[in-house]
N, C-alpha and C positions, 0 to 999 in steps of 0.2 A: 215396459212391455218389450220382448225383445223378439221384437218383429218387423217386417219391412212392409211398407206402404208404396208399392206400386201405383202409380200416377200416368195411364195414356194423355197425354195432353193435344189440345186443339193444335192446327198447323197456324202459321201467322196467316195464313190468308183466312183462315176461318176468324181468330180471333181479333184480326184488326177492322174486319169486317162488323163488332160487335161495340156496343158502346162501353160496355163493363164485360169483357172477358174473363174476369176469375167468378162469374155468373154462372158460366156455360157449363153443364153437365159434363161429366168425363168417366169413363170407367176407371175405375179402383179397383185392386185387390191388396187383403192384407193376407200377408205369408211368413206364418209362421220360420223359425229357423231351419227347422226341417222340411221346410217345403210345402209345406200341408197348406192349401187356400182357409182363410178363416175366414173370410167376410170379402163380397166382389160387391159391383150392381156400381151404378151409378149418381155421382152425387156432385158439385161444382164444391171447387179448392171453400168458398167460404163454409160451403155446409162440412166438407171436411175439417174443420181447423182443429175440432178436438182431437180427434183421431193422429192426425196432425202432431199433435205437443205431445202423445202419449206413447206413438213408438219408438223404436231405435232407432230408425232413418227410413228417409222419404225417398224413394228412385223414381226420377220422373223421366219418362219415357216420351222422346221429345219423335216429332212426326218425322218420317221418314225423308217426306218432302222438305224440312229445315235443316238436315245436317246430309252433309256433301262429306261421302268415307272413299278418300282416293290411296292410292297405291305408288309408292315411289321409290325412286331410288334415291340414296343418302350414304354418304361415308361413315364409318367405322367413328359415332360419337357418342359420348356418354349424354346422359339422359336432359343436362343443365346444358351440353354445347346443342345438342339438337333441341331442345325449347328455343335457343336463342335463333339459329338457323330456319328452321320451319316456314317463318314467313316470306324467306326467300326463295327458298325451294318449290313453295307451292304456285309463287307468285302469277306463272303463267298457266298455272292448272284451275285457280278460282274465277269465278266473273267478276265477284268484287273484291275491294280491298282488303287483303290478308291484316292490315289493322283496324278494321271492323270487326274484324270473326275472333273468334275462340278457336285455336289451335291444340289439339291434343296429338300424340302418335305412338303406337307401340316403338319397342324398341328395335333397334337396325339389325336384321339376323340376312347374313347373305346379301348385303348389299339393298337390300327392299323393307320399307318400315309401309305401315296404315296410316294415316290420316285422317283424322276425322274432325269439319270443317263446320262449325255455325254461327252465325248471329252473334255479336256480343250483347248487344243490345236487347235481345230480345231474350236469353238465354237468364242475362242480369235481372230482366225486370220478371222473370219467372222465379227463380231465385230471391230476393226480395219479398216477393208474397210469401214464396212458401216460408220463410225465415221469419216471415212477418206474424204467421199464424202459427210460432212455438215452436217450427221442426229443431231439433238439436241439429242432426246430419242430414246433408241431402248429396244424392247423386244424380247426376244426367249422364242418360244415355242414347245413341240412337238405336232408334227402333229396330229399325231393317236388321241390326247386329244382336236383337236379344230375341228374334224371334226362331221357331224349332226348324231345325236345319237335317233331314233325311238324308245318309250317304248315297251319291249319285244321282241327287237331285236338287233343283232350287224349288225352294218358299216365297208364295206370296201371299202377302194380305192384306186383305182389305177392307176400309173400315170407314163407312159413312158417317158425315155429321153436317147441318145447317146445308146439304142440298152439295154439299161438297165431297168428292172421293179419294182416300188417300189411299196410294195403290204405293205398296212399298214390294221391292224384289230382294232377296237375298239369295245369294249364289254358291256363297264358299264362307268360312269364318270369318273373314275380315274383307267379302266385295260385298255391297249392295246399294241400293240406291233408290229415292222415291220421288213420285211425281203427283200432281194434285190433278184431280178430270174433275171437271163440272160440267155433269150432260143437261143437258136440257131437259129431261125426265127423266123421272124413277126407271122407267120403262126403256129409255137411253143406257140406262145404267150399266147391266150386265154386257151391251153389246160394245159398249166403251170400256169394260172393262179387260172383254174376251181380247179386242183389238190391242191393248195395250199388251196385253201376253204374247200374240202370234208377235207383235214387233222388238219387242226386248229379251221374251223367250222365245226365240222361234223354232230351238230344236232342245231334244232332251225331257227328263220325266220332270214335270211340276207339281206340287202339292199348293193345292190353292185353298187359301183357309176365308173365308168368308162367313157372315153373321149367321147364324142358328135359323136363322128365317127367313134368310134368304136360299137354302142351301137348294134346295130343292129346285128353286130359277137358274143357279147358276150349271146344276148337274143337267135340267134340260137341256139348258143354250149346247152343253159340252156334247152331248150326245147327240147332237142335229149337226155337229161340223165330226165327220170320221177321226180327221189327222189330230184334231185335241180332242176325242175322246181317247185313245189307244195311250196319251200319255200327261193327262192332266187329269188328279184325284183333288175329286171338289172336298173339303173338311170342313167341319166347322170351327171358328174361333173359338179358342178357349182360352186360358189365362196358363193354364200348364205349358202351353203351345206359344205364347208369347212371352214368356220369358223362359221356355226353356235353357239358353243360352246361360242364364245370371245362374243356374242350381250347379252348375260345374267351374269352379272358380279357375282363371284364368281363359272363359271362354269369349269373354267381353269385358274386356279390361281397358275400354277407353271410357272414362269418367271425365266426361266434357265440363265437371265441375272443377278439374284442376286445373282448370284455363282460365278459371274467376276467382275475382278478388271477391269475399268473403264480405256482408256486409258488418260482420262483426266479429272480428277476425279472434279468436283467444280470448269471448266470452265465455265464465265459465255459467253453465247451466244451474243456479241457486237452486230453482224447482224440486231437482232431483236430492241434493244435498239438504232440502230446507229442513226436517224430522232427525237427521244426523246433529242437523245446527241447533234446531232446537232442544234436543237433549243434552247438547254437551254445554250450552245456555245456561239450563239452570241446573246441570252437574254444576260450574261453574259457581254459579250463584249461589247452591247452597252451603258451597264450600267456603265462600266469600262471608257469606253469613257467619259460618261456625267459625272461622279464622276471626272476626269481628268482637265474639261473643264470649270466645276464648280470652280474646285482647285483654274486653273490658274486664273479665272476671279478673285474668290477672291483674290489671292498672288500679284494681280494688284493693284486692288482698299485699299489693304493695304498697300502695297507699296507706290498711289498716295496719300493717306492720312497721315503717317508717312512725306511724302516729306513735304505735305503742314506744317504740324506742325511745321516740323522743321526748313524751311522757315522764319514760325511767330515767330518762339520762337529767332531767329538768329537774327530777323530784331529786336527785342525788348528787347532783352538781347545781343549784338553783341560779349562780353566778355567773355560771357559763355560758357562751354563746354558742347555739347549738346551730351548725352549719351542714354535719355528717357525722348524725348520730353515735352510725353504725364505727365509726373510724374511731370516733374518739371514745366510743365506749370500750374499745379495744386498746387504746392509748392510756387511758386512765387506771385498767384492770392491771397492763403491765407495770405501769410504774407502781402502783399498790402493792406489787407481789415484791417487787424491788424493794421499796422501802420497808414491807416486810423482812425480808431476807430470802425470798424465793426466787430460784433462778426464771427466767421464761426461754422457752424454746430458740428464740432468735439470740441467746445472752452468747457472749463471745465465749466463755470455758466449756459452755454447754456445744455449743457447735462446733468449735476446735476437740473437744475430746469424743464426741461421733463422728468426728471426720477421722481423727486419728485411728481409730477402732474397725472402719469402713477399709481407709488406706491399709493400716496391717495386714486386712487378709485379703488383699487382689494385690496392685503395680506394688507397694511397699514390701511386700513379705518377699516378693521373687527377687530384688535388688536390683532388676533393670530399672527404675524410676525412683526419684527421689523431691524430697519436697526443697525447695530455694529460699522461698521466703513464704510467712501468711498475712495478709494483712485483712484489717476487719473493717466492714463500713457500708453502709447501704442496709445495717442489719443481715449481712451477707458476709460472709470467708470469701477473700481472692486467695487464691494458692496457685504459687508459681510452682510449676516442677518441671521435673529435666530427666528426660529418658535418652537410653539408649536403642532404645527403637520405638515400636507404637505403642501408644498409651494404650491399656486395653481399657476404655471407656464403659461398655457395656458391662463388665465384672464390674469395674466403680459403681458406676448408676446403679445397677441392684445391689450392691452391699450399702450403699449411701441409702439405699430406697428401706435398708431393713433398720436402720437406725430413725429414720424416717424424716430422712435428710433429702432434698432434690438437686440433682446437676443442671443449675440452670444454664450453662454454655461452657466453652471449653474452648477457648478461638489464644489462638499463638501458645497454648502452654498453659494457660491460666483459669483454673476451674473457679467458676463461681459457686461458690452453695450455698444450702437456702432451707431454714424449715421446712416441710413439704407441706403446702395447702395442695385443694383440688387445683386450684386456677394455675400454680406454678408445677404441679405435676403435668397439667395439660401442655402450658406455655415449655415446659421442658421437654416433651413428648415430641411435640409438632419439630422445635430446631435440633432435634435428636435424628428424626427423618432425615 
């Protein structure tokens, strides 16, 4: 499925306040590649988990109040010397330890890079679940930087859970910032909400995105105070509007997952491969079969032929000890024809006078090459010769090939030749190359 699973997740104070955290209900949307919402509402990461193993990557949308995105200045470094720098630079911008958090930061343009600062600990043990429940890829991001951002105005949103409110601001593409209110009532809510606006916004147009069912309490409250109603439009949350940011690439480009170590670093995903693996299994295997079946037939039909030979060879040598058949029934035909008076192909007049006949009309006929000496053995012609420039080989070989003689080598001068069987046509072929 090649989709993305958006994930708003609880803040730590909501979730450590809970005894099983990956319990707690969270809004979800899956989105398609092109943008299009396919499925939202709400459901806790276990009741996710299939959804989970099915898409292309999980983006978890970490609370506004857990990741600290500050602004700073940094020298002119490439992307490995400022990883390494980062925790010194931020050192007196964080409250705690720059080796507790996850450090990410855009790149240095102008002397000023982003930072965006959270949790390691708590970021990892988000990461782990979700890795735990099948995601192949996951992304973290902070909130406050994926939510929809109006030219000449800042974004807030805000988003209740377990009596808790996570009021997040965004100001500009890479400032924003969140903080966690716990009013004492429902009915506290809006007016702790409105306050948190006049003191962090307190001038300029605001787009305040709050829940569908609230909207109408918070457009009241706006319209009882003049100075925020003339420049605060109450919206409602929606999910286009919360990750506006992520549908234009390069708009939020800090993945706070590149600041963790993977709990499974360069697994590859079988799941997805497993129907490729099983087809080529028992491609495999039935190929394995027919190579098998092949074997046997041949190991048969050599087997019935070695019998038969040696059969004929028994029934007509009965004396004989038959060790290779096939050789010695070839051994026995020649000297037959011999003691007949019939030459055989390997006979020394018979190969010396095709070779003579081959030589006349290539190196012999032109007078640059001549023969030295012949000598016979191995059932083979050595012939020494002696040219005045290059042998021409090639013309030998096919004139030798029509008498149907083979050039078994040719090394310092000295042609070997040879009846031509298939095996010594090959073997002459190959050191011919």
């Amino acid at each position: 499925m090649q989709s993305t699973l958006y994930i708003l997740l609880p803040s730590k104070t909501v979730a450590y306040g809970q005894a099983d955290w990956a319990s707690l209900a969270c809004p979800f949307a899956l989105i398609s590649a092109e943008g299009m919402v396919q499925q939202h509402g709400e459901q806790s990461l276990k009741q996710l988990g299939d959804l989970i193993g099915k898409v292309r990557q999980v983006a978890m949308l970490l609370a506004a109040s857990d990741v600290t995105v500050l602004q700073i200045k940094a020298p002119p470094l490439s992307a490995a010397k400022l990883k390494t720098a980062l925790p010194n630079l931020v050192e007196d911008q964080l409250a705690s330890d720059p080796a507790a958090a996850v450090l990410v930061s855009t790149p240095v343009q102008n002397g000023v890079c982003t930072v965006a600062a959270t949790d390691k600990k708590w970021i990892e043990a988000l990461s782990n679940t979700v890795y735990g429940l099948g995601a192949k890829k996951v992304a973290a991001y902070a909130s406050q930087l994926c939510y929809e951002l109006q030219p000449g105005a800042s974004s807030v949103f805000v988003h209740a859970e377990q009596g808790v409110i996570d009021f997040a601001l965004r100001s500009s593409e890479f400032e924003g910032f969140g903080l966690t209110l716990t009013p004492a009532t429902e009915e506290l809510a809006v007016a702790e909400v409105l306050q948190a606006l006049k003191l962090f916004a307190a001038d300029g147009k605001v787009g305040l995105y709050v829940p569908a069912q609230q909207q109408a309490a918070y457009q009241q409250a706006c319209e009882q105070d003049a100075a925020l109603a003339q420049r605060i439009t109450v919206k409602p949350a929606s999910w286009s509007s919360r990750v506006s940011s992520m549908a234009a690439p390069g708009k939020s480009a800090l993945d706070l997952m590149d600041g963790v170590s993977l709990p499974n670093p360069g697994q590859l995903d079988l799941r997805a491969w497993r129907w490729p693996l099983v087809l080529a299994g028992l491609v495999l295997l039935v190929n394995i079969i027919g190579l098998n079946i092949e074997w046997i037939s041949m190991k048969r039909e050599a087997k019935a032929l070695n019998d038969t030979l040696t059969q004929s060879f028994r029934a007509s040598y009965p004396k004989e000890t038959v060790l290779r058949p096939l050789d010695q029934m070839k051994q026995k035909i020649s000297l037959s024809r011999k003691l007949a008076g019939q030459s055989t192909p390997d006979d020394f007049l018979v190969l010396a006078s095709q070779f003579s006949q081959a030589w006349d009309r290539t190196a012999g006929g032109t007078g640059s090459a001549s023969v030295m000496s012949v000598e016979y053995r191995e059932h083979s012609l050595f012939v020494r010769t002696k040219t005045q420039g290059t042998l021409p080989l090639e013309q030998v070989r096919a004139a030798l090939a029509e008498q149907s003689l083979a050039l078994v080598s040719s090394t310092d001068g000295i042609l070997q030749v040879k009846p031509a069987t298939a095996d010594i046509v090959n073997a002459a072929n190959r050191s011919g190359r």
